[in-house]
C-alpha positions in Angstrom: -58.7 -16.4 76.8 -59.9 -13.5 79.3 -57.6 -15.1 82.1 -54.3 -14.7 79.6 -55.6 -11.0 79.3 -55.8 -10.4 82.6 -52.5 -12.2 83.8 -50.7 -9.9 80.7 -52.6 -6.8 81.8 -51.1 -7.4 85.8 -48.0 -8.3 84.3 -47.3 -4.6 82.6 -49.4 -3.3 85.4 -46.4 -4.1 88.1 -43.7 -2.6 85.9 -45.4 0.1 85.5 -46.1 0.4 89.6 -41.9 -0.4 90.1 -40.8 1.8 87.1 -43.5 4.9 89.0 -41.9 4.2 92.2 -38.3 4.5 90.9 -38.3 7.2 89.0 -39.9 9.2 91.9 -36.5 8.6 93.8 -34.6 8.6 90.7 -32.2 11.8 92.3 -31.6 10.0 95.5 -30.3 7.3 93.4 -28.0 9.0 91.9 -24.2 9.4 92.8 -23.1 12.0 95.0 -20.6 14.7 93.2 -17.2 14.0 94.5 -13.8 15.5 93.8 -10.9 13.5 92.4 -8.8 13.1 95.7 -12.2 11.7 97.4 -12.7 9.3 94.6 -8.8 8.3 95.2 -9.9 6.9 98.6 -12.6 5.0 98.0 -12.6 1.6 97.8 -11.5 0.2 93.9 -14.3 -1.3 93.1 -16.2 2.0 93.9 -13.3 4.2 92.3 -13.7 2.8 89.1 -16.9 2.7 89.2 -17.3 6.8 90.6 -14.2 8.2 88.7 -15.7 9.5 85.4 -14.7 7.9 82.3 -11.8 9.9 79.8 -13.2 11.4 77.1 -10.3 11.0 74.5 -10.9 7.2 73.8 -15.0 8.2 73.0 -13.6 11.5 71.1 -11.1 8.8 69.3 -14.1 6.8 68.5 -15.9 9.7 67.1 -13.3 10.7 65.0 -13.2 7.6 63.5 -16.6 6.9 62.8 -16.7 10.5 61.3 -13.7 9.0 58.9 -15.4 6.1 57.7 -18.7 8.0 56.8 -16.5 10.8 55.3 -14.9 8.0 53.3 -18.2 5.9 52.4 -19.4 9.4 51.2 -16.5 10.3 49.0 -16.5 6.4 47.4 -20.0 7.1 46.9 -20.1 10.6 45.5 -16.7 10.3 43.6 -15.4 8.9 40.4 -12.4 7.5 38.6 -11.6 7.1 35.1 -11.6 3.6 33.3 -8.7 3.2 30.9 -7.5 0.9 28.3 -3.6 0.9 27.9 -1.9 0.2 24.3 1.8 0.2 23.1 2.7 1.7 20.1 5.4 4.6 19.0 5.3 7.9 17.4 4.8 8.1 13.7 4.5 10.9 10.9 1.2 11.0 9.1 0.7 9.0 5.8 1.9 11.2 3.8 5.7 10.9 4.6 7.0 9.2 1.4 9.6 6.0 0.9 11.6 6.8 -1.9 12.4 3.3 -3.5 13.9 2.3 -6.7 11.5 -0.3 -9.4 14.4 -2.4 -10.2 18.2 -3.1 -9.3 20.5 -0.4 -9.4 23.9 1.4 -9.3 23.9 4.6 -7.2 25.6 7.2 -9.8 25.5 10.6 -8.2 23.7 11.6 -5.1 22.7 15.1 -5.0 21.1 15.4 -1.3 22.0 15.0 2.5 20.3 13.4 5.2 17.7 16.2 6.8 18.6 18.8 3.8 15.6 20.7 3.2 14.2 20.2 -0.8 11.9 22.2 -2.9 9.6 19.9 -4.8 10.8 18.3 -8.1 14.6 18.6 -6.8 17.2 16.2 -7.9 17.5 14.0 -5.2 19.3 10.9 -7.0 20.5 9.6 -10.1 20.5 5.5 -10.8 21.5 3.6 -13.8 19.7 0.6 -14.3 21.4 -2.3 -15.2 21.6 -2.8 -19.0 18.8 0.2 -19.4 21.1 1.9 -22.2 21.7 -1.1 -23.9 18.4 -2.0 -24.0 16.5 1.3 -25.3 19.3 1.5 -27.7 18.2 -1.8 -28.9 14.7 -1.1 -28.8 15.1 2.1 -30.8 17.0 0.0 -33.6 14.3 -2.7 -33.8 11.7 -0.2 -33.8 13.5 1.7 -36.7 13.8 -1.3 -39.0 10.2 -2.7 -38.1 9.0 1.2 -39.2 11.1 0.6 -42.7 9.5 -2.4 -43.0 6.1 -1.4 -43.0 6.4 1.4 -45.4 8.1 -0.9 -47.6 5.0 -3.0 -47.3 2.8 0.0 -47.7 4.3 0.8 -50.5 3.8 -2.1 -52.6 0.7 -2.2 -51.6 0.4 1.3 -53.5 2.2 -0.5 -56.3 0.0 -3.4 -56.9 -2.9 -1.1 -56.7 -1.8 1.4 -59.7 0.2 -1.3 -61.1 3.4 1.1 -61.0 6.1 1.5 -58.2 5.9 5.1 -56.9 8.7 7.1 -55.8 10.2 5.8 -52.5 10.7 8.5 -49.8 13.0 7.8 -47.3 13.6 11.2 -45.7 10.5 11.0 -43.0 11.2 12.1 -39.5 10.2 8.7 -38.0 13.2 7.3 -40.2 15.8 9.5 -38.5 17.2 6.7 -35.8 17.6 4.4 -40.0 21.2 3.6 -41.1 21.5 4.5 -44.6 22.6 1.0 -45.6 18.8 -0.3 -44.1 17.5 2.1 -46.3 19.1 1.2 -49.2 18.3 -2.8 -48.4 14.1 -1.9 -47.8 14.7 0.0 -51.6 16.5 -2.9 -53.2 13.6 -5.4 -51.4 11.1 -3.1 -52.9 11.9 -2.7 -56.3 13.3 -6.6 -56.1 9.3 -7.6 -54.8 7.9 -5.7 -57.0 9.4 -6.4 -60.6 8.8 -10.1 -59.1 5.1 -10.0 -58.9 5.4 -8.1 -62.6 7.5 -10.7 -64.2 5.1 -13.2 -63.1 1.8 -11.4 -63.9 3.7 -10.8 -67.5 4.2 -14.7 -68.2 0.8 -15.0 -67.1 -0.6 -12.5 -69.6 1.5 -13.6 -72.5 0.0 -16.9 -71.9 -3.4 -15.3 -72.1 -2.1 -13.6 -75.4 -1.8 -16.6 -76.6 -5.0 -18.3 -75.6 -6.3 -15.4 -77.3 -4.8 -16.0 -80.8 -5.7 -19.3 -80.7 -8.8 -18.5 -79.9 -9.5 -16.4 -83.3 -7.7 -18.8 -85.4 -10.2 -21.2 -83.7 -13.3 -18.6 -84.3 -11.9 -18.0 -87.6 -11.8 -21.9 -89.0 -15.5 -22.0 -87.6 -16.5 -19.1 -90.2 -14.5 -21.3 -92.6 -16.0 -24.4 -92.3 -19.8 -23.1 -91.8 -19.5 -21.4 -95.0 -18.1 -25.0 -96.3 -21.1 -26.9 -94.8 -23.8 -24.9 -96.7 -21.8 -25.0 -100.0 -21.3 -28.9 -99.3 -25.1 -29.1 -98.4 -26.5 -27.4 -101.1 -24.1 -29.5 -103.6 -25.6 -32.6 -102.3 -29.3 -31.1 -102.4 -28.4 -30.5 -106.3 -26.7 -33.7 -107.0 -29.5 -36.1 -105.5 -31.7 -33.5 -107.5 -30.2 -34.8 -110.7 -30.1 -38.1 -109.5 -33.7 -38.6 -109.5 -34.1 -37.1 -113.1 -31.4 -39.7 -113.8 -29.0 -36.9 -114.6 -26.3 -38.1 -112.4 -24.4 -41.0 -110.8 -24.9 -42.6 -107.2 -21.3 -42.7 -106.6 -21.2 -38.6 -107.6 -23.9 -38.5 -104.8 -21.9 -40.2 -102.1 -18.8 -38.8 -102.9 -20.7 -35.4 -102.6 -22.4 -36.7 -99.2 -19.1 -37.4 -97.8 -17.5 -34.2 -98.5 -20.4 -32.6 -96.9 -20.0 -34.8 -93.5 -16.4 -33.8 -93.0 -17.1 -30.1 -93.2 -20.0 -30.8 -90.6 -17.2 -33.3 -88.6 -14.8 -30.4 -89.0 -17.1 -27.7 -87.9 -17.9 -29.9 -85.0 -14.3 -29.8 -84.2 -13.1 -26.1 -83.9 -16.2 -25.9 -82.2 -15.1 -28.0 -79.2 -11.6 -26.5 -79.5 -13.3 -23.2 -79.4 -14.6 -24.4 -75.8 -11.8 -25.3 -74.8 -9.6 -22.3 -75.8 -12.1 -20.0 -74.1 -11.9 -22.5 -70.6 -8.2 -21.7 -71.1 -8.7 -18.2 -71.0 -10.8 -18.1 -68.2 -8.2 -19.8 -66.0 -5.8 -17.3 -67.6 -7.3 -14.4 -66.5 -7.9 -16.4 -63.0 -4.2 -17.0 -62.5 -3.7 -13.3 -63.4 -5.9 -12.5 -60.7 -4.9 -15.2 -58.6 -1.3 -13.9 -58.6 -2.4 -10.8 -57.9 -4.4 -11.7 -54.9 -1.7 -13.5 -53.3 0.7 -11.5 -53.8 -1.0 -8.5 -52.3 -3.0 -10.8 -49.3 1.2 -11.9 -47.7 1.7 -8.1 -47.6 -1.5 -7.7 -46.0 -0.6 -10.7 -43.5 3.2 -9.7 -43.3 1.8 -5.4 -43.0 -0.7 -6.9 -40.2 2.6 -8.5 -39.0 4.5 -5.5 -38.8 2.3 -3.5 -37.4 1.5 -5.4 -34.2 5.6 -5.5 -33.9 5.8 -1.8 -34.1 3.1 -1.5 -31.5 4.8 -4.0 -29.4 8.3 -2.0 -29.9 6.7 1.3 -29.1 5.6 0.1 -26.2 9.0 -1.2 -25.1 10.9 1.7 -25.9 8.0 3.7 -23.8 8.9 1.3 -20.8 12.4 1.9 -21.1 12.2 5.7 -21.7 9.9 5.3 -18.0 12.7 3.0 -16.7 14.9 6.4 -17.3 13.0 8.6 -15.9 12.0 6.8 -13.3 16.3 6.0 -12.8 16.3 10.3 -11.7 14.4 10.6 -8.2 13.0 13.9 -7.8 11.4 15.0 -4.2 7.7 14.2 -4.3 7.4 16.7 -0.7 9.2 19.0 1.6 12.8 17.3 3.6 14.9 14.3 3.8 14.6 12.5 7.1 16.3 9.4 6.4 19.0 8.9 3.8 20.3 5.5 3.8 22.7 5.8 0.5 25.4 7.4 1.0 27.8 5.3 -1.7 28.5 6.6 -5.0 29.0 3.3 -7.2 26.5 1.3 -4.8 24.3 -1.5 -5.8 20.5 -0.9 -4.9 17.6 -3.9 -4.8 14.2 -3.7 -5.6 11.8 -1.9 -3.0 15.0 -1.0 -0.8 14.0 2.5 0.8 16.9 4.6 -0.1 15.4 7.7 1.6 12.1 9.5 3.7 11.1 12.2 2.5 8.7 14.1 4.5 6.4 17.0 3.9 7.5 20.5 6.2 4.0 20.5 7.2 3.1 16.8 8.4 2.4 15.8 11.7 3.2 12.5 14.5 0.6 10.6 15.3 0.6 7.7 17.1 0.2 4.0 16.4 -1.2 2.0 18.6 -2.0 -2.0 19.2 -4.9 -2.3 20.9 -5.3 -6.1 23.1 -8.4 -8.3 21.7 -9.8 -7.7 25.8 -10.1 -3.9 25.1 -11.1 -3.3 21.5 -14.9 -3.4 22.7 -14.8 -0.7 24.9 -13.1 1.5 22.8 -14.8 4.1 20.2 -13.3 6.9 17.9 -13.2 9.8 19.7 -12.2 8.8 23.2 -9.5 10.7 25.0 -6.3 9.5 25.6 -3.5 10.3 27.6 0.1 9.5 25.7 3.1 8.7 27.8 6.7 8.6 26.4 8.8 6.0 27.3 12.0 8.1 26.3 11.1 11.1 28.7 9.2 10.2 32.3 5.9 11.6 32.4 6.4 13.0 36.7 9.4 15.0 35.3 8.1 15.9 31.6 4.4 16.3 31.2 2.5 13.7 28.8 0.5 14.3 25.8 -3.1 14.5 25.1 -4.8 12.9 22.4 -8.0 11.6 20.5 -8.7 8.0 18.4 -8.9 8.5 15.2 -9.0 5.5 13.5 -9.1 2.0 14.4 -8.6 -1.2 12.3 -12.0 -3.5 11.6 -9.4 -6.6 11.2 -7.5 -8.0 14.5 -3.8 -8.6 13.5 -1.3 -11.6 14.6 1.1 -10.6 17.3 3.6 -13.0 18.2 3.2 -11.5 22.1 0.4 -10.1 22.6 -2.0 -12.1 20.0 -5.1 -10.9 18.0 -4.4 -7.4 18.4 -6.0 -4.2 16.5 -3.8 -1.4 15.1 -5.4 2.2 15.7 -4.2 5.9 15.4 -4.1 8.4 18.0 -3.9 12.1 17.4 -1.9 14.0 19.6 -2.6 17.8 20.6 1.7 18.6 20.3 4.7 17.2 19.2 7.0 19.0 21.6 7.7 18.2 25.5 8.8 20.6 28.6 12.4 19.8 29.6 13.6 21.1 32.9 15.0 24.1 32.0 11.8 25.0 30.0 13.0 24.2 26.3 10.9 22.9 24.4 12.0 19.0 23.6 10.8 18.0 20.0 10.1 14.4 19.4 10.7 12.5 16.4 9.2 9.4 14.4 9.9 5.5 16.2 9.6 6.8 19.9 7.8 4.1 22.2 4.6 5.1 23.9 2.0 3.6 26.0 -1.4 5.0 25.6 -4.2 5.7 27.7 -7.6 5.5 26.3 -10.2 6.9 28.6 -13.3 4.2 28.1 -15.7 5.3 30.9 -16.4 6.1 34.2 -17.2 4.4 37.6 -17.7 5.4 41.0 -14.7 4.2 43.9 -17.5 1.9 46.0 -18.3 0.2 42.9 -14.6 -0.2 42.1 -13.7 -1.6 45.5 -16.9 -3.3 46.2 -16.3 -5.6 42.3 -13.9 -7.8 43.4 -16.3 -8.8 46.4 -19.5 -8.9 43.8 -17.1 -11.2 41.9 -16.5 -13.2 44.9 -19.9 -13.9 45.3 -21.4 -14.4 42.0 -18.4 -17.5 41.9 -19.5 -18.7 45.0 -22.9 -19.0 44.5 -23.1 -21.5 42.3 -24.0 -25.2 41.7 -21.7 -27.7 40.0 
């Protein structure tokens, strides 16, 4: 081990002893100072090797190193925005409003032109619904003669309760829209019903009448023959009397005896018939009161009846009063901006837009579709930058804006797939032209739109595709 030392320790030691020598001559080493023409005539090998080197290509170098640090810097230090780009057009706020008729139509006057200015509530159109007329008119009549009805059933009612007819009125505003000649049918039906139910209830109580004399001849026969039975009885009590004292015959006694069992036998009688007379006049008085109870329970049911109709009709002729109105449009806001009737006479469908009307005061936003690869980068809020398709944005500016909504639901696209509908505010709805006028823009222009979803550095951006690289790479199958 102390031999390796020592060979290592003589090995630096002779350097050291050549590299001392050397650098004590180090000056006489060195290359004597020539001028250009003297290095011309040296031999080549020498020239090039005495001729100085240029200092362009090493100032070149320089340069170009300084470049690439200057550049490395600036991708360090620097930044560039990430964006996500959606199509979409130019769109007035919610609260423009489609005019749209509820049912078919015919166009009969139209009392506005296309980008007119309106005050609210102004005629705008009037439609006649087909067979609306005919059936209000209808309605009206029907509800007319269901109204007559039900007072003709209200008053009977009335009648059977005081057992009188009162005096039929008639002259009631809500029997205005009533032909005389259905008045005069509900009277005759009245009186008719009426004198009916009394005819009956009269052969009912002359019945009972009846029952009711037969009844006191019945009670009056019972007095009769109970005054007969005691005379009888105490005529046979006397005769059987005498008939022991042998006053008297036994055949007297019989014959009295006999006498005294039909006036018992006839008593017994009108008795029974009493029972039944007064079971007769209990179902009398029933059928009385049975007619009575029927007659008034079907105008009960058919009142009941009536009434449900009117409602019914009521609310009919309400519909079609609404199908009127609703036949004279009136402007909900502000302006027209699109009237697509023009035809006097025309048919219109259901949910056909016959006109825009727009408020003076609303405002474009835009309407965006956002792709399925973007929607989780981007939050309401973000900046945006909004190009027009119409005008170039190098020659006419662009517009700034902000998200501010952004559908929770992904739509179907038949081009671009799942995609999400947003809104995007914009800060103007005007564009510079070249000559410095102001260029308004309207409602279905196309846009592409910007969304500003972060930041990242320029060495990050150029160095990704080589991180993807090798994150690919390195892996095992």
């Amino acid at each position: 081990m102390k031999t390796w030392l020592m060979g290592l320790y003589e090995f630096f030691q002779a350097y050291k002893t050549v590299w001392t020598e050397i650098w004590k001559i180090r000056h006489q080493l060195d290359t004597p100072d020539r001028e250009k023409d003297e290095n011309e005539f040296l031999p080549a090998h020498l020239e090039l090797i005495e001729t100085p080197v240029s200092k362009k290509p090493r100032l070149i170098a320089y340069l170009i190193m300084l470049f690439l640090f200057l550049a490395l810097v600036i991708s360090i230090v620097s930044h560039v925005e990430i964006v996500a780009t959606a199509t979409g057009k130019l769109a007035f706020s919610g609260r423009s409003k489609e005019i749209k008729p509820i049912e078919n139509a015919l166009v009969k006057e139209i009392f506005v032109e296309d980008g007119q200015f309106v005050e609210k509530d102004q005629l705008l159109l009037h439609l006649t619904a087909l067979g609306a007329d005919a059936d209000q008119q209808k309605t009206k009549s029907s509800l007319s003669l269901t109204k007559l009805e039900r007072y003709r059933y209200e008053i009977l009612l009335e009648a059977v309760a005081a057992d009188r007819l009162p005096l039929i009125e008639l002259t009631k505003d809500e029997f205005k829209h009533a032909t005389e000649e259905d008045k005069t049918r509900i009277r005759y039906l009245i009186t008719e019903q009426f004198e009916a139910w009394q005819k009956q209830k009269y052969q009912k109580e002359l019945a009972l009448q009846r029952r009711e004399a037969e009844k006191q001849t019945v009670l009056a026969n019972i007095r009769k023959y109970e005054g007969s039975s005691r005379v009888e009885n105490e005529r046979l009590k006397d005769l059987k009397k005498l008939f022991n004292s042998k006053s008297t015959s036994k055949h007297d006694v019989l014959t009295q005896e006999n006498r005294h069992i039909e006036a018992v036998n006839e008593l017994a009688v009108y008795k029974s018939r009493l029972n039944e007379v007064e079971s007769d006049l209990r179902q009398a008085k029933e059928e009385i009161h049975l007619i009575t109870q029927l007659f008034r329970a079907d105008i009960l049911e058919k009142l009941k009846q009536n009434v449900e109709a009117e409602k019914q009709l009521s609310l009919e002729l309400e519909k079609n009063e609404q199908r009127q109105i609703a036949s004279v449009i009136r402007a909900p806001v502000s302006y027209v901006q699109q009237l697509k009737t023009h035809t006097v006479g025309g048919v219109v469908t259901t949910a056909e837009t016959l006109m825009v009307i727009a408020p003076e005061d609303d405002v474009l936003e835009v309407t965006a579709l956002i792709q399925n690869k973007d929607i989780g980068f981007i939050e309401v809020g973000q900046d945006a930058v909004i190009k027009v398709e119409t005008f170039p944005y190098t020659r006419y500016g662009y517009l700034m804006g902000k998200v501010k909504n952004i559908t929770l639901e992904a739509i179907e696209h038949p081009q671009l797939g799942l995609v999400f509908n947003s809104i995007i505010s914009i800060d103007r709805k005007t564009l510079s032209g070249k000559d410095g006028k102001e260029i308004e823009l309207g409602s279905g222009m196309s846009v592409t739109a910007e969304i500003k979803t972060g930041e990242r550095s320029v060495i990050s951006y150029l160095l990704s595709p080589l991180e993807e690289s090798v994150s690919e790479s390195l892996r095992e199958r």
